[in-house]
N, C-alpha and C positions, 0 to 999 in steps of 0.2 A: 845434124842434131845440134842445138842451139843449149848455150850453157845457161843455168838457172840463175837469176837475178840471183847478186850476192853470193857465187858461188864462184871460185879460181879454176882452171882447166891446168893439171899436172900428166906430167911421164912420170909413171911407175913402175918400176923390173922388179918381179918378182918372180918366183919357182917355176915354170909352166902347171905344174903337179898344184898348187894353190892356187891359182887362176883358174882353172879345172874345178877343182873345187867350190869355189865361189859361183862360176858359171852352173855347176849342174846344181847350185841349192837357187839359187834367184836367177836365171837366164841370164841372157847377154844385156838387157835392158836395168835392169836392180844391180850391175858390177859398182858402178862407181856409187850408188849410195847403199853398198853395203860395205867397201874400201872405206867410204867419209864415216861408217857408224862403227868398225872397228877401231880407225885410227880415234875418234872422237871418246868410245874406251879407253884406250890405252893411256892418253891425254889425262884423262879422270883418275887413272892407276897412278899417274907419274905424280901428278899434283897432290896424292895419297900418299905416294912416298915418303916428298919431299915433306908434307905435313909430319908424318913419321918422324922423320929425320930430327926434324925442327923441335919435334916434343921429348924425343928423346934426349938433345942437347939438351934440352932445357932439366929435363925433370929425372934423366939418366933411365938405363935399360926396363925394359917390363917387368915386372919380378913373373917368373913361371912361377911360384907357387901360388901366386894370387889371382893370374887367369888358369889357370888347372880348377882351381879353389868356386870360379863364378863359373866358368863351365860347366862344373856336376851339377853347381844349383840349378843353374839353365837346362840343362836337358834332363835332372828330375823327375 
């Protein structure tokens, strides 16, 4: 099986119980681009984070009472 233009070939160890997993929702042929579509999440969480992080420096903690406060509005 031949690697997809613009695409890197990795060793990954994980659980056998997760690999199991992944196999019985997408077969053996959808593992690695549902491995690339997790990891490519997680990437997007982290860069979420770190945005977090960055704003919070800046502009200090959330106040809870003022997302509690646009919550009720929002679900209204």
């Amino acid at each position: 099986m031949s690697t997809p233009a613009g695409a890197e070939k990795h060793s990954v160890t994980m659980p056998a119980e997760t690999s199991e997993g992944v196999r019985s929702r997408v077969g053996a042929r959808g593992f690695s681009a549902y491995v690339a579509d997790a990891v490519a999440r997680q990437l997007e969480r982290d860069a979420l984070d770190d945005l977090l992080a960055e704003m919070t420096a800046e502009h200090g903690p959330v106040d809870e009472a003022e997302v509690a406060a646009i919550m009720s509005r929002l679900t209204a």
